[in-house]
C-alpha positions as CSV (number, residue, x, y, z in Angstrom):
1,X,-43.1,28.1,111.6
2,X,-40.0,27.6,109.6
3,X,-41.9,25.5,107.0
4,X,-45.0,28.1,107.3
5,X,-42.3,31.1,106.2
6,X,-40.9,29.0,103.4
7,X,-44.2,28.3,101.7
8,X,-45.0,32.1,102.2
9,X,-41.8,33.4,100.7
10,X,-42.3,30.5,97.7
11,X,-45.9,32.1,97.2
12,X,-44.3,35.7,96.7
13,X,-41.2,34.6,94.6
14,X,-43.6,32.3,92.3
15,X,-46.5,35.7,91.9
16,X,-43.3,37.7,91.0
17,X,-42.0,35.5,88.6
18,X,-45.8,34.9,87.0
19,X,-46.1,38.4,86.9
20,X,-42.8,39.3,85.3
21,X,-42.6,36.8,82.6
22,X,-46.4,36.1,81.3
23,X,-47.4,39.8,81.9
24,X,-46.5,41.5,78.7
25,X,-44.7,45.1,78.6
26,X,-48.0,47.4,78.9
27,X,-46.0,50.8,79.2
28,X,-45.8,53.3,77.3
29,X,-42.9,55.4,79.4
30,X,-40.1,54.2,77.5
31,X,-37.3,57.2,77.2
32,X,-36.2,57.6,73.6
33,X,-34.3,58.6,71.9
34,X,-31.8,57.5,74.7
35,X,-29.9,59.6,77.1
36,X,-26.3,58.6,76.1
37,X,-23.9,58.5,79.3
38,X,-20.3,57.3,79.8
39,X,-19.8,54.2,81.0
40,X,-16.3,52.4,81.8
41,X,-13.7,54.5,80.8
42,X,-12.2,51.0,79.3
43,X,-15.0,50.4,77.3
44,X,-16.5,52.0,74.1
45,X,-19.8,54.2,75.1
46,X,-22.5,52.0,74.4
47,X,-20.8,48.7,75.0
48,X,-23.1,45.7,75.7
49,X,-26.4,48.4,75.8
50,X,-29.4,47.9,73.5
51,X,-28.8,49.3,69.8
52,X,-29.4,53.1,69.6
53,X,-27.1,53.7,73.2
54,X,-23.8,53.6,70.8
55,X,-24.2,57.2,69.9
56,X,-26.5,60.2,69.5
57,X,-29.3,60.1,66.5
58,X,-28.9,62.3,63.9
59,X,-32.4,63.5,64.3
60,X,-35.8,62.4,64.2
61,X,-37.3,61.2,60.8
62,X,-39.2,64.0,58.6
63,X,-42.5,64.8,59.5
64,X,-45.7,66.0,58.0
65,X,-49.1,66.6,59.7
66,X,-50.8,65.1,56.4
67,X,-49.9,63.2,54.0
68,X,-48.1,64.8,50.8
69,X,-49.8,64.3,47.4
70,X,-48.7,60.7,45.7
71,X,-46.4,63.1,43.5
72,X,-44.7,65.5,46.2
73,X,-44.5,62.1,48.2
74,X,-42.8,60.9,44.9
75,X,-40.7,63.8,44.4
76,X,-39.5,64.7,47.9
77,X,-39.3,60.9,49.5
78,X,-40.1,57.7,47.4
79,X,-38.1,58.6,44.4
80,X,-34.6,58.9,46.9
81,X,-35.5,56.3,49.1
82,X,-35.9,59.0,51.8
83,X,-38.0,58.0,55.3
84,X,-40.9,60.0,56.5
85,X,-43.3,60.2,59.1
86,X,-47.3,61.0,59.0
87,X,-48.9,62.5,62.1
88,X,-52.5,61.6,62.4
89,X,-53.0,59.8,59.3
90,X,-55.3,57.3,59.6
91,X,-57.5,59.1,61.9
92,X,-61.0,58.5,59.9
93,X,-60.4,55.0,59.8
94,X,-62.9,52.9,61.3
95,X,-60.3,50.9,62.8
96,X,-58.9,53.3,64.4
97,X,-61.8,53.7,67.0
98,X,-62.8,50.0,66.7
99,X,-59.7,48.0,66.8
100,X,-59.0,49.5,70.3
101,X,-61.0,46.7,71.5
102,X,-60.0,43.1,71.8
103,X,-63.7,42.3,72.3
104,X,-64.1,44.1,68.7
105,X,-62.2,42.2,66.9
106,X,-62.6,38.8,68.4
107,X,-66.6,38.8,67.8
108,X,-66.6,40.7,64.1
109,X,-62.9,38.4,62.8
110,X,-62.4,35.8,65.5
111,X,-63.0,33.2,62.6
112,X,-60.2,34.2,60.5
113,X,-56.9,32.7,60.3
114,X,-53.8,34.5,61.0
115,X,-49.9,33.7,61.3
116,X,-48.4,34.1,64.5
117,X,-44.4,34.7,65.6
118,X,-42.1,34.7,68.8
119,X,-42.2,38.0,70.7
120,X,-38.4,38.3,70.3
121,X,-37.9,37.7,66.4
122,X,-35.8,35.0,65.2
123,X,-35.2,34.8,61.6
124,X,-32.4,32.2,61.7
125,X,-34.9,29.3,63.2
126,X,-38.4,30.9,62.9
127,X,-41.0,29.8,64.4
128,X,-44.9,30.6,63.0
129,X,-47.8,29.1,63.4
130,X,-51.4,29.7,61.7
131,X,-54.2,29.7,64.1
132,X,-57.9,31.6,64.4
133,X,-57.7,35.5,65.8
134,X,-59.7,34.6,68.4
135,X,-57.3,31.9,69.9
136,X,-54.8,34.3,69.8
137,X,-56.8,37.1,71.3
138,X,-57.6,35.0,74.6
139,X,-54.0,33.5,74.9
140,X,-51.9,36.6,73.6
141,X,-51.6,38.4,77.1
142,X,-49.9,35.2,78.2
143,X,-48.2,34.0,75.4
144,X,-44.7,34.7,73.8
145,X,-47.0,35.2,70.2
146,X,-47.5,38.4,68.2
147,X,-49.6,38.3,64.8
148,X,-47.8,39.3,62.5
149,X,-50.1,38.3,59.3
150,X,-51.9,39.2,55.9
151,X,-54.7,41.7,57.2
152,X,-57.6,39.5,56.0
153,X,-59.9,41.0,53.3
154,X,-62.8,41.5,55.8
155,X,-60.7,44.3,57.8
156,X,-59.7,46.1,54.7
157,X,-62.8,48.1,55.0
158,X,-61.8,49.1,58.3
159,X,-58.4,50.4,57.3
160,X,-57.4,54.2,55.5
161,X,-55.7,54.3,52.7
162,X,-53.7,58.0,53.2
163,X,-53.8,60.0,50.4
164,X,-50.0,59.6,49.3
165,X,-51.0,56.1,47.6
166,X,-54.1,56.9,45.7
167,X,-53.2,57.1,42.1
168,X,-50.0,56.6,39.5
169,X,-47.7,54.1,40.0
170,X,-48.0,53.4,43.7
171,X,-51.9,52.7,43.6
172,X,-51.2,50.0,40.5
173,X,-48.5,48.2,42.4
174,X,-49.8,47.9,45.9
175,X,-48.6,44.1,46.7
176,X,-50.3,43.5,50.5
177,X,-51.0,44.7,53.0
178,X,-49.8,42.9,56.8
179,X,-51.8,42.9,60.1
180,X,-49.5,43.7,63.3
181,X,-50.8,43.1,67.2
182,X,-49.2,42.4,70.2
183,X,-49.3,43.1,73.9
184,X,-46.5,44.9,73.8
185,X,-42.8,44.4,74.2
186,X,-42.4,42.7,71.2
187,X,-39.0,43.7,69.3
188,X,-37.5,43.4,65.7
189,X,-34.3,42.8,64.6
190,X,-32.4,45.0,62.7
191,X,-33.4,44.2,59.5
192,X,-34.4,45.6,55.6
193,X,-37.3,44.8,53.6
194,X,-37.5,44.3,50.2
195,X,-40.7,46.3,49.4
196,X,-41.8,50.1,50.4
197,X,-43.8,49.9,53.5
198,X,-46.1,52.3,54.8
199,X,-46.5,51.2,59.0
200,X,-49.6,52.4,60.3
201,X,-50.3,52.0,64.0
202,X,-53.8,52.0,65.2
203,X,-53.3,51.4,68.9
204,X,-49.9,51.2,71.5
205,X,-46.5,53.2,70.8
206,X,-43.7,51.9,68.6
207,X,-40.2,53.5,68.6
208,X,-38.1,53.2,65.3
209,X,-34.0,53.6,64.6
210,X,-33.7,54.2,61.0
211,X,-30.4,53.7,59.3
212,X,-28.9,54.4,55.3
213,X,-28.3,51.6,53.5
214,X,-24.9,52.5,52.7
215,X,-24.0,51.6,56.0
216,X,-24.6,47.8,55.7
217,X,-20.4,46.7,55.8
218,X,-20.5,48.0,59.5
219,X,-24.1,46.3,60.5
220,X,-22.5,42.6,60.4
221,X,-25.4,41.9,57.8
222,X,-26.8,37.8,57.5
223,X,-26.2,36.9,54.0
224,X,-29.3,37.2,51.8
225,X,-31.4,34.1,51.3
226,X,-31.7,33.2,47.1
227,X,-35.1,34.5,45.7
228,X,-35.1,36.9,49.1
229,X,-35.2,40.9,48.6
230,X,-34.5,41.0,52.8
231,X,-32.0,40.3,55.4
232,X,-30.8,41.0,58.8
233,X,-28.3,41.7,61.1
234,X,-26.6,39.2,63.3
235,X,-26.0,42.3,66.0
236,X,-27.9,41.5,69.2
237,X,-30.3,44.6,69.6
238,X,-30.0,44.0,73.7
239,X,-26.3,44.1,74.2
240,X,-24.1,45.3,71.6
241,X,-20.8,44.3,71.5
242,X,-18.6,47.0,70.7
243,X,-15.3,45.3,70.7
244,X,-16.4,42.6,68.7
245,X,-18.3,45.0,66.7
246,X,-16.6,48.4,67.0
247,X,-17.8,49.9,63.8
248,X,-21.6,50.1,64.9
249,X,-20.3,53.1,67.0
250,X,-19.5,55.0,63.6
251,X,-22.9,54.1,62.2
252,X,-25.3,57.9,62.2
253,X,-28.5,57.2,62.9
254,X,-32.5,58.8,62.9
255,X,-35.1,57.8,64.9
256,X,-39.1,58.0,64.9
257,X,-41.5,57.4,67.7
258,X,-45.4,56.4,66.5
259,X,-48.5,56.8,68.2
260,X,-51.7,55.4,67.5
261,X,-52.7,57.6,64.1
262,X,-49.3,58.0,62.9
263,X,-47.4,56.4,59.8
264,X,-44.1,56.0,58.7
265,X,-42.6,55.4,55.5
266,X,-39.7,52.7,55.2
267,X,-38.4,52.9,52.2
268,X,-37.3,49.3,50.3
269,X,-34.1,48.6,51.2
270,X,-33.5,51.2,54.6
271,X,-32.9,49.9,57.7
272,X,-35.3,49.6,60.8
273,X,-35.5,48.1,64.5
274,X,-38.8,48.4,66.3
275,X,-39.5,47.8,69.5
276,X,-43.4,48.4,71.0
277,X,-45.2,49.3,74.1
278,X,-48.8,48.7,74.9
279,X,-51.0,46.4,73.5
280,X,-50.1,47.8,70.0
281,X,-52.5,46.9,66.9
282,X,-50.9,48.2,63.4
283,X,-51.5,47.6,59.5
284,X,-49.0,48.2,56.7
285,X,-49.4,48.6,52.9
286,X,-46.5,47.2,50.9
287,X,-45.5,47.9,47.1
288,X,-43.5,47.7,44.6
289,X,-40.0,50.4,44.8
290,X,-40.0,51.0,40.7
291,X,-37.7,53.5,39.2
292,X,-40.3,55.6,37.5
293,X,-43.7,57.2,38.6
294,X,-46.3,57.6,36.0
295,X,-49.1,60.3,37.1
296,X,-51.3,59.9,34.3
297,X,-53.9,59.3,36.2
298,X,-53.7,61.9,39.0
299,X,-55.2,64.5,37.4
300,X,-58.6,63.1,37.6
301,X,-58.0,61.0,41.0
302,X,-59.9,62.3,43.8
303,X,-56.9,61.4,46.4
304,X,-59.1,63.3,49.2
305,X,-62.0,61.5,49.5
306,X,-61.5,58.8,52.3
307,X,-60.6,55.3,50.4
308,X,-61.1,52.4,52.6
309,X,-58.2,49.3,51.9
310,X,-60.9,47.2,50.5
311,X,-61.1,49.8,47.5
312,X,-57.8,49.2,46.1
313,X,-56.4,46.3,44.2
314,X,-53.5,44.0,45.9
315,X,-51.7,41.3,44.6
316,X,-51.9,39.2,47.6
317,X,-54.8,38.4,49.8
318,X,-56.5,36.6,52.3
319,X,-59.8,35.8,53.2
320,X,-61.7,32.8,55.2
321,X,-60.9,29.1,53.9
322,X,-57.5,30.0,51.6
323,X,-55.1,27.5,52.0
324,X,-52.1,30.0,51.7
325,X,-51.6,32.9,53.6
326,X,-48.9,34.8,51.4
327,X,-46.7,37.2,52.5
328,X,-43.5,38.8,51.2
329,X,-43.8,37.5,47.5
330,X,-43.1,39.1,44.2
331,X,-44.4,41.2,42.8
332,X,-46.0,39.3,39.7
333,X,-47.0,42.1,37.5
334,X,-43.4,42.8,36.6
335,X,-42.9,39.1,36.0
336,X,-45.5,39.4,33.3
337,X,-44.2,42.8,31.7
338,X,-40.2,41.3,31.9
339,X,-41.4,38.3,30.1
340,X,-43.3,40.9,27.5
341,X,-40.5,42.9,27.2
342,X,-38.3,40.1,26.4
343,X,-40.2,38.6,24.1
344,X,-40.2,41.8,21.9
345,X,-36.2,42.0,22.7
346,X,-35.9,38.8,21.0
347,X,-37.9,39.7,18.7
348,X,-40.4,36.5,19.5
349,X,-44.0,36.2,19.2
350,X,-43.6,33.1,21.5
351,X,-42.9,32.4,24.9
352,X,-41.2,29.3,25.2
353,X,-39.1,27.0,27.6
354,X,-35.7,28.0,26.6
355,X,-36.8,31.6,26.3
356,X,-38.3,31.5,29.9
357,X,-35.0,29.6,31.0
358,X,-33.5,33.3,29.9
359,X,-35.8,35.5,31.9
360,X,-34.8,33.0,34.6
361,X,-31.3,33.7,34.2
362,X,-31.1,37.2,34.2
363,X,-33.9,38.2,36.5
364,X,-32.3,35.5,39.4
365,X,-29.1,34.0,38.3
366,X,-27.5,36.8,37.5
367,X,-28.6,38.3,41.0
368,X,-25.6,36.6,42.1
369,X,-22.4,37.1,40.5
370,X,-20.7,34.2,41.6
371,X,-23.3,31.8,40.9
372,X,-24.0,29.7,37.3
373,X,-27.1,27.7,36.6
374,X,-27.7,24.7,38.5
375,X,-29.6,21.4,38.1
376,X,-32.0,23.0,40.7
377,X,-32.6,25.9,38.5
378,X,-33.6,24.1,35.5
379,X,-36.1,22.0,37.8
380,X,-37.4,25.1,38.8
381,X,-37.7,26.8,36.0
382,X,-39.0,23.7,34.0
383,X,-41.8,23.4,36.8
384,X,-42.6,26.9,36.2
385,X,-43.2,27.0,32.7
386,X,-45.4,23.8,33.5
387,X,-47.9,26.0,35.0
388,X,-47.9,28.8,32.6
389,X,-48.3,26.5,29.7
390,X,-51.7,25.5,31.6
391,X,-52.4,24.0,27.7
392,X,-49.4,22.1,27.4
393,X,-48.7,23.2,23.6
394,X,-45.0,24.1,24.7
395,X,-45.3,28.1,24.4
396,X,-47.9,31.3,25.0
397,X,-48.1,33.6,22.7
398,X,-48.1,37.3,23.7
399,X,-51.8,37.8,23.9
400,X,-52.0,34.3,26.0
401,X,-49.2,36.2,28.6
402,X,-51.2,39.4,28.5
403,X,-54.6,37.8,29.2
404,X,-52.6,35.0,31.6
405,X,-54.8,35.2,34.9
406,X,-52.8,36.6,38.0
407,X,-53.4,33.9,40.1
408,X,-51.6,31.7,37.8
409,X,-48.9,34.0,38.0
410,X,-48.9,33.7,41.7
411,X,-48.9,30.0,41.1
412,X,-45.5,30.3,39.4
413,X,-44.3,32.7,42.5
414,X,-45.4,30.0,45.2
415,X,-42.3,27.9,43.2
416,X,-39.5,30.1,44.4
417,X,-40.6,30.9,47.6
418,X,-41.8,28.9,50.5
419,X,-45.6,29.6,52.5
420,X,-44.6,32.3,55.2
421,X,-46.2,30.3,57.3
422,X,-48.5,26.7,57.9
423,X,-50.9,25.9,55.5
424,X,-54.7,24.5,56.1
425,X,-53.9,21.1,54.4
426,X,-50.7,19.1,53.6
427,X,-49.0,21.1,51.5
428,X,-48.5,19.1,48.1
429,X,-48.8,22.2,46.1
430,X,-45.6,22.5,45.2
431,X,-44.6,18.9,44.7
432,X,-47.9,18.6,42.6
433,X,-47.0,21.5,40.2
């Protein structure tokens, strides 16, 4: 009988522990902002709680039940690096209705590849790997993955473009766009990108903390990686420590809470942690943060009519049999136009070596103040120039840059910055070029 009990209690214990740790967070309960209570009188408020529990938001993030016009988003948002959120934005999107389904998605883009990450990010030892969507679709629920991956070009024409993005400067300089599912629970760290990011979320609940920049000296920041426009902090987003870490407690705070339909804009450079609930299904739309907005072309945009993904340029795409899936890399217009514009500072109808070996200098030496050029630099930049001199006469000239096809520009980007992820083939690209 003893033996009889054992084996029943084993049973229970092993369903619980199946249940808690493959079955993915599906609720969509979660109370946030938090309450904030007093804990030890000993101990800071907040002390070894999740990030957020340290002190009470601000407020929630600006809000809008449309999307401004691309120059009040501009003017009142973009231009000052200033969050906002879109209610209902993406509602006319096909995907919207149809990505609801795992069965969806898995028979119309099963065959396409996609990058894959821990639940719990780790961006001192990640871990990615590059598998079909439908692998990941019949493992996910059991898994420790979430895709987080360039939206392939066939789901473009699924995906809204809101109306904030459809002419001027931010329609020219759209980079990529990124494809986001999980079965919920997943988490971020607290972390900055280098681009503007719209976050659209088509299915599931996601639950932001927004913080200014200007508070990085009190986030215990990672140092930022050479070529990177990113970085992190080292906090740990379950259990803050405040006496290690005392300052977080000073740090003001805003918050935003997405449903499926909503948007929010994180500007380049602002702070986030996410965490989500539910199977959650998003797509984001990345681009370039310039300094100036040129509307030139506003006046005769129809920014109303609906505008699928698929019918806008980006930079960087994917679509079935690419060997690269490429996220988070430059932005390779501006390469061409810095090279242009120093050429004509210099006075030079010539692009050479030694005048690239300048750019090189002063676009990412000089990122660093106390760095000077190394031997690695002038491999790089000598491998560079390789591939733009494609004719191997030791220069272009000005009309040869202007006419210079992009994806030899993204050639020269692949240089300074590794493959986000596994490639389809042995990746000799880089020692080739």
């Amino acid at each position: 009988m003893a033996l009889v009990r054992f084996a029943l209690l084993y049973t229970i214990i092993s369903v619980y522990i199946l249940d808690t740790f493959l079955t993915k967070d599906m609720g969509m309960d979660a109370v946030f902002p938090p309450v904030i209570q007093s804990g030890d009188p000993g101990l800071p408020t907040g002390h070894l709680l999740p990030l957020g529990y340290q002190r009470q938001p601000d407020g929630p993030v600006k809000e809008y039940a449309q999307p401004l016009t691309p120059t009040e988003f501009w003017e009142r948002h973009a231009r000052d690096y200033v969050p906002l959120v879109y209610r209902q934005a993406i509602t006319k999107a096909p995907a919207f209705t149809n990505w609801q389904s795992d069965e969806y998605i898995a028979e119309t883009y099963g065959d396409l590849d996609v990058l894959i990450e821990k639940k719990v990010e780790d961006r001192v030892n990640p871990v990615r790997l590059r598998m079909l969507l439908s692998e990941f679709l019949d493992n996910y629920h059991e898994k420790d993955w979430y895709v987080v991956s360039l939206l392939p070009d066939p789901m473009r024409a699924e995906m809204q473009v809101p109306r904030s993005l459809l002419c001027g400067t931010f329609k020219k300089n759209i980079l990529e766009s990124n494809l986001w599912l999980s079965a919920g629970g997943t988490k971020s760290l607290l972390h900055y990108d280098a681009d503007h990011n719209l976050h659209c979320l088509i299915s599931g609940r996601k639950d932001f903390i927004m913080i200014d920049p200007k508070y990085d000296e009190k986030l215990y920041m990672a140092d930022k990686k050479q070529f990177s426009g990113s970085s992190y902090s080292h906090l740990d987003m379950d259990r803050v420590d405040l006496l290690a870490n005392p300052q977080v407690s000073e740090v003001p705070w805003t918050w935003a809470t997405l449903l499926s339909g909503d948007c929010i804009f994180i500007p380049s450079g602002y702070f986030h942690q996410v965490r989500s609930y539910g199977r959650s299904v998003a797509a984001t739309i990345m681009w370039s943060p310039l300094n100036t907005f040129d509307d030139s072309d506003c006046t005769t945009a129809d920014i109303d009519k609906y505008t699928a993904l698929s019918d806008v340029p980006l930079q960087w795409t994917y679509k079935k049999g690419d060997k690269f899936i490429d996220m988070g890399f430059m932005n390779v217009e501006v390469v061409r136009g810095a090279l242009l514009s120093l050429m004509e500072r210099e006075n030079s109808t010539k692009l050479t070596e030694e005048l690239f070996a300048l750019y090189y200098e002063l676009a990412v030496v000089n990122e660093d103040d106390d760095r000077e050029m190394t031997e690695e630099d002038a491999e790089i930049i000598s491998k560079m120039f390789g591939v733009l001199d494609k004719d191997k006469v030791g220069y272009l000239t000005r009309q040869e840059l202007e006419d210079l096809d992009i994806e030899v520009l993204k050639d020269v980007a692949r240089l300074v910055d590794d493959p986000h992820g596994p490639v389809t083939e042995d990746d000799d690209m880089h020692e080739e070029l």
